[in-house]
C-alpha positions as a Markdown table, in Angstrom:
| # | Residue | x | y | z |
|---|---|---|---|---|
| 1 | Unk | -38.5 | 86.1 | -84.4 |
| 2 | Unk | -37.6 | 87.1 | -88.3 |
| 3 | Unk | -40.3 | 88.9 | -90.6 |
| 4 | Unk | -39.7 | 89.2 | -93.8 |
| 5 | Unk | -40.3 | 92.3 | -95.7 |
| 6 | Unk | -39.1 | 93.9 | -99.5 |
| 7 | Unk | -37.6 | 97.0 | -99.8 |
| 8 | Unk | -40.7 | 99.1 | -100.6 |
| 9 | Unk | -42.4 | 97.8 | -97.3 |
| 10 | Unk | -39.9 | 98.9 | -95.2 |
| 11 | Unk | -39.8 | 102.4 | -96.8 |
| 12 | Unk | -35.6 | 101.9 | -98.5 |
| 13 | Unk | -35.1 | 104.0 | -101.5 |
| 14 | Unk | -31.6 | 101.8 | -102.5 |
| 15 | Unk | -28.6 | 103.6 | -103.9 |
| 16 | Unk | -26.2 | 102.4 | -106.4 |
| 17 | Unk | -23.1 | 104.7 | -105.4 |
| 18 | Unk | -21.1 | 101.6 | -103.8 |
| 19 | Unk | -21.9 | 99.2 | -106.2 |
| 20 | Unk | -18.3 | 98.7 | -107.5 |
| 21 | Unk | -17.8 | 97.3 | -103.4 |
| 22 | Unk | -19.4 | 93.8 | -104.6 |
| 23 | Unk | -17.7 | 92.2 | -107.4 |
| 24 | Unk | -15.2 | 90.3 | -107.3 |
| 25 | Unk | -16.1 | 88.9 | -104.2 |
| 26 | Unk | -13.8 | 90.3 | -101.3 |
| 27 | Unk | -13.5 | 89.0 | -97.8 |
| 28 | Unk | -16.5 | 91.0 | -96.1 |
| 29 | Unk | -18.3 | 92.2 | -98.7 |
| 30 | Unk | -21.9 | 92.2 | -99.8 |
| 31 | Unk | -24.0 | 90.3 | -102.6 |
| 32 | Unk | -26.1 | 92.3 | -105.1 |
| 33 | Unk | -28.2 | 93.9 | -104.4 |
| 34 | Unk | -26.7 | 94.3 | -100.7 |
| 35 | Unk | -24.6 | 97.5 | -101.2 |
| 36 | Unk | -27.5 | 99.2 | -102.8 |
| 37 | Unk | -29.7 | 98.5 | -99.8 |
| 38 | Unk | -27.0 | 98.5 | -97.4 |
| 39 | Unk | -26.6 | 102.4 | -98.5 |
| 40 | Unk | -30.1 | 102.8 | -98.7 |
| 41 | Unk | -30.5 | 102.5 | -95.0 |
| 42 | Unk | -27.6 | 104.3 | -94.3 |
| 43 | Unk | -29.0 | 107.6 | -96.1 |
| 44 | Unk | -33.1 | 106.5 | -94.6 |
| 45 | Unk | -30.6 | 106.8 | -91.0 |
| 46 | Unk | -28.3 | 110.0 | -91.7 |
| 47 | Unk | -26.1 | 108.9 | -88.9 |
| 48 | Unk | -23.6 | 110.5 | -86.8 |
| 49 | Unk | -21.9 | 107.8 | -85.5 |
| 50 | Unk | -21.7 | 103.9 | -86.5 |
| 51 | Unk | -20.5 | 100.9 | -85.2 |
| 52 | Unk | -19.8 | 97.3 | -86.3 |
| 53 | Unk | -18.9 | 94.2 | -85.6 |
| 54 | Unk | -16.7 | 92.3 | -87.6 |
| 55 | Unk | -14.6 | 94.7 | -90.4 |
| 56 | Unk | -13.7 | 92.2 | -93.1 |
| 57 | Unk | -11.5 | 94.1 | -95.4 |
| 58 | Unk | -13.9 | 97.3 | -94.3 |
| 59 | Unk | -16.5 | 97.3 | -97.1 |
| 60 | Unk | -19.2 | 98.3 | -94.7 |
| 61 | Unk | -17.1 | 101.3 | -93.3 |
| 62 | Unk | -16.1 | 102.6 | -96.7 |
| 63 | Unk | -19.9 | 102.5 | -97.6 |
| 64 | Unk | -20.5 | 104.6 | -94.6 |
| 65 | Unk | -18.1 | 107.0 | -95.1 |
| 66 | Unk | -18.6 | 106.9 | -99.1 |
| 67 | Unk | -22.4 | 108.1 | -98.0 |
| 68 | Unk | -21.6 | 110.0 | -95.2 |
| 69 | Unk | -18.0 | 111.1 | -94.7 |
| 70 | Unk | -18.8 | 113.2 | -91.5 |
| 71 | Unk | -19.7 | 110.0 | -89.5 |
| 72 | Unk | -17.7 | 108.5 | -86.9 |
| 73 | Unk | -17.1 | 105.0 | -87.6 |
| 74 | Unk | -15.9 | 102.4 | -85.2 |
| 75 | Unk | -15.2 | 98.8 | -86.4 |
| 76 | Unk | -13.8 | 95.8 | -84.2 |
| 77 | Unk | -12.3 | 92.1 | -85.9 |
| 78 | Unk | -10.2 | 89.4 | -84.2 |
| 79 | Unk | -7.9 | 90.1 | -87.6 |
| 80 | Unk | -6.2 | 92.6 | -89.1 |
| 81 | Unk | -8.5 | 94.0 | -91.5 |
| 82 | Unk | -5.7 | 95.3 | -94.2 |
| 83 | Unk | -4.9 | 91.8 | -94.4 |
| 84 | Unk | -8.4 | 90.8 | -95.9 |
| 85 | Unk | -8.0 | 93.9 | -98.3 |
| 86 | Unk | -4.4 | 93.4 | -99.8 |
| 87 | Unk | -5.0 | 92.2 | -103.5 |
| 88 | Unk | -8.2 | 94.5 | -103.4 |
| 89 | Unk | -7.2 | 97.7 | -103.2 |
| 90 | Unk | -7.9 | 98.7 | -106.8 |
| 91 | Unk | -11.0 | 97.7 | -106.3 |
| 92 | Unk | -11.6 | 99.4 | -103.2 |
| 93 | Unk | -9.3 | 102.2 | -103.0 |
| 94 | Unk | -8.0 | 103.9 | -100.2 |
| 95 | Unk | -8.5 | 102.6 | -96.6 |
| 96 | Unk | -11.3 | 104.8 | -94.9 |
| 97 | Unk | -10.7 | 106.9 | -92.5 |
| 98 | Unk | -12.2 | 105.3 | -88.7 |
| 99 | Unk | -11.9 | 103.7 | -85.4 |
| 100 | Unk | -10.5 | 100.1 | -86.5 |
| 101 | Unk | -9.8 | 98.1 | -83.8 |
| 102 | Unk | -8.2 | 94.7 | -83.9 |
| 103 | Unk | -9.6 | 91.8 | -80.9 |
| 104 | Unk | -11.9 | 89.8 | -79.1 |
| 105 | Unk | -15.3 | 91.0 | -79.4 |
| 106 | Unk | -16.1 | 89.1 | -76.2 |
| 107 | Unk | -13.2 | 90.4 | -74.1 |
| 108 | Unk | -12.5 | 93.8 | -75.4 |
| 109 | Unk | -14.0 | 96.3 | -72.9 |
| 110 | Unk | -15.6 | 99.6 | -74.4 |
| 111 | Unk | -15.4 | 102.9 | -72.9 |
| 112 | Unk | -18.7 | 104.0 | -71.4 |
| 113 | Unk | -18.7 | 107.1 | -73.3 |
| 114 | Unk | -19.5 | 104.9 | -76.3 |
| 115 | Unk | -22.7 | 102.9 | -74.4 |
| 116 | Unk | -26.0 | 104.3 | -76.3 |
| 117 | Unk | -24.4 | 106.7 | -78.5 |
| 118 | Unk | -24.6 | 104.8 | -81.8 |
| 119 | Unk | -27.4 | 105.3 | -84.6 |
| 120 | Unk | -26.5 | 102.5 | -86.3 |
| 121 | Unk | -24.8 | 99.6 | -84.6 |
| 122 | Unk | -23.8 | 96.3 | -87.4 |
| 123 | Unk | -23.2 | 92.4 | -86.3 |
| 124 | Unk | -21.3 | 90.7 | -88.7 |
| 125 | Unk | -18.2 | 89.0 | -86.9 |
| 126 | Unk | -18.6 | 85.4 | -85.3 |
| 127 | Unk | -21.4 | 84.0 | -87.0 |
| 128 | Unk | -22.1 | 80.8 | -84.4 |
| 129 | Unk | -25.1 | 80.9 | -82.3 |
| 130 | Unk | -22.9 | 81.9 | -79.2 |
| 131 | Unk | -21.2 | 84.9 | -81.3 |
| 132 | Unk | -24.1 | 86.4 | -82.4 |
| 133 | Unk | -25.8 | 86.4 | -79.1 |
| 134 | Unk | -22.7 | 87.7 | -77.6 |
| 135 | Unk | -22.5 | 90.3 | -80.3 |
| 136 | Unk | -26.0 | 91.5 | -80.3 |
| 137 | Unk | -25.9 | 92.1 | -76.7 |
| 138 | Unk | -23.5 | 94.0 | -76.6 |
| 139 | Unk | -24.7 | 96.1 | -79.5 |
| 140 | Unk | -27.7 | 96.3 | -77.6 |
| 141 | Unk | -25.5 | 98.4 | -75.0 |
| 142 | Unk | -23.9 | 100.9 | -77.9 |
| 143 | Unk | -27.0 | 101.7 | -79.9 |
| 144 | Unk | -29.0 | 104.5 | -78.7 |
| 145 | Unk | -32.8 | 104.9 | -78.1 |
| 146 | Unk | -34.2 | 105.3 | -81.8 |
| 147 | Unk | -31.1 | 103.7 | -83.6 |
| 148 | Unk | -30.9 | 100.8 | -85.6 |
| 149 | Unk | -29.4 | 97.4 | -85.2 |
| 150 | Unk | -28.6 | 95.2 | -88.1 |
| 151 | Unk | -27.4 | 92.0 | -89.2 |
| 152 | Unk | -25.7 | 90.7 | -92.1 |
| 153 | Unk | -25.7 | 87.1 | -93.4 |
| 154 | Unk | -29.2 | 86.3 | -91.9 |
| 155 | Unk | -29.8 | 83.0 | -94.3 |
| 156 | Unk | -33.5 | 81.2 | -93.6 |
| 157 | Unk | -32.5 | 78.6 | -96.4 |
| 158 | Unk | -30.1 | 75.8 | -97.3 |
| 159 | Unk | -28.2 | 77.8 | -100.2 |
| 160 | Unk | -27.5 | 80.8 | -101.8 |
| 161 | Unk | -30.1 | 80.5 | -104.4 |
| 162 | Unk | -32.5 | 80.7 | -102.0 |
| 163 | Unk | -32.0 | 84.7 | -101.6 |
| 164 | Unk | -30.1 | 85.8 | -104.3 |
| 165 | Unk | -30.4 | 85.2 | -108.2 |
| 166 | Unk | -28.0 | 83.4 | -110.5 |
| 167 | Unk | -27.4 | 80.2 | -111.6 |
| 168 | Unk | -23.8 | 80.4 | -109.3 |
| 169 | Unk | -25.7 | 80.5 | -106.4 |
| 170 | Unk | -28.7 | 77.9 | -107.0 |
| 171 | Unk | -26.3 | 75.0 | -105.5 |
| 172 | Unk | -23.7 | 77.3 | -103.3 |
| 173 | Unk | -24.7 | 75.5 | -99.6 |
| 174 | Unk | -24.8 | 77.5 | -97.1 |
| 175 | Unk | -21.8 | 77.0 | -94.6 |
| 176 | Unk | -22.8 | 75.6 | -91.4 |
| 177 | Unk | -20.9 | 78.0 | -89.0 |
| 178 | Unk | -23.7 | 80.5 | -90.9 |
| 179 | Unk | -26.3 | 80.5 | -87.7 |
| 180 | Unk | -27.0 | 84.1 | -87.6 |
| 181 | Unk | -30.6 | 83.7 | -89.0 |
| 182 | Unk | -30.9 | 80.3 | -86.2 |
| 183 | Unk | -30.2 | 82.4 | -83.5 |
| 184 | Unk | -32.6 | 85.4 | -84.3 |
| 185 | Unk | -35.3 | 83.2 | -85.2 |
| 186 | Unk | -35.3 | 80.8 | -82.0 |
| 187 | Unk | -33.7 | 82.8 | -79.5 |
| 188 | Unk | -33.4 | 86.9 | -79.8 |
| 189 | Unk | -36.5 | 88.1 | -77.7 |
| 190 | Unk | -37.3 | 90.9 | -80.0 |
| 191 | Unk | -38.7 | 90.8 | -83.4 |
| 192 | Unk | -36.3 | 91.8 | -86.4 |
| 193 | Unk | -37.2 | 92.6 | -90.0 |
| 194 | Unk | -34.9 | 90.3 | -92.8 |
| 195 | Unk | -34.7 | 92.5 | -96.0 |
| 196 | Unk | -36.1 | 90.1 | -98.8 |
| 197 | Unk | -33.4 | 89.4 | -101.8 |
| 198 | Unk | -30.6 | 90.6 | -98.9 |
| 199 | Unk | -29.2 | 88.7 | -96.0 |
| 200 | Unk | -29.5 | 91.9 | -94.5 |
| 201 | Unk | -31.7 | 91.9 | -91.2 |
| 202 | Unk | -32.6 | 95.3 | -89.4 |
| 203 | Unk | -34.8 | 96.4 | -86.2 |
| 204 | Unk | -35.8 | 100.4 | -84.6 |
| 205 | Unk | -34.9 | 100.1 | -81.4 |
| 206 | Unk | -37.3 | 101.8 | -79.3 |
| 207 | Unk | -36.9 | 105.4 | -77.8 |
């Protein structure tokens, strides 16, 4: 099931620190006003350690470590993220510091020491109905009682326009392999909070 709440409901002050990570539009990145939200949960969390699935060219690991350069990140993709980032690296400067790991997010076995020691665990690789269910369970394993799981690309609409404003995104469709927001709607148990203006979905798992 998907609520739908603004910022000020949930309790998000946003930041504007890792704003330059959004335009022109990179491989993995976020929409405005995603990186100001995105960092605004990160600083509500104050995490230790984060996880995510699916690096892209490592926007969300660079906002993490931007905010919080102490934190342990890990990051898993079927690519080679430096490959998404080459022609961007003015843009995004150096490569952040953290766990990157290249492979199959079905397949690749995690060490036990890892299992519930996450405060904030990201899904954001295969976005097909059977990737993100196979994704969210196993960040269901990683995130620890009283962390947070979130999703990015979580789309209730037909196009673009229908989240974010801008002419340039009134007619952009929505691809069809996007069925992120299809899958927590109709088929995750649990209840999760979509960020309104964001494609940004978030939920407290329970201590």
């Amino acid at each position: 099931m998907i609520e739908v709440k603004n910022i000020e409901q949930i309790g998000i002050l946003p930041s504007n620190k890792c704003d330059s990570f959004t335009q022109p539009y990179v491989w993995g990145s976020f929409i405005k006003p995603e990186p100001s939200v995105f960092e605004g949960i990160i600083k509500n969390k104050n995490p230790k350690r984060y996880f995510e699935f699916g690096t892209g060219c490592g926007v969300s690991v660079q906002i993490v470590k931007t905010v919080y350069p102490e934190c342990e990140c890990f990051s898993i993709d079927k690519d080679d993220f430096r490959t998404h980032r080459d022609g961007h690296s003015k843009q995004l400067g150096e490569i952040p510091e953290a766990h990157f790991w290249k492979g199959n997010t079905y397949t690749k076995r995690f060490p036990k020491s890892l299992f519930e020691s996450f405060d904030i665990v990201l899904v954001d690789a295969g976005h097909w109905i059977a990737d993100c269910a196979n994704d969210t369970g196993r960040a269901m394993d990683l995130v620890k009682p009283g962390g947070l799981l979130m999703w990015h690309d979580v789309i209730l609409g037909d196009t673009y326009g229908d989240v974010f404003e801008g002419e340039k995104y009134k007619n952009l469709k929505v691809s069809k392999s996007i069925e992120v927001a299809k899958y927590l709607k109709d088929s995750f148990p649990l209840t999760v909070t979509l960020i309104k203006g964001t494609t940004l979905a978030i939920m407290e798992v329970k201590e």
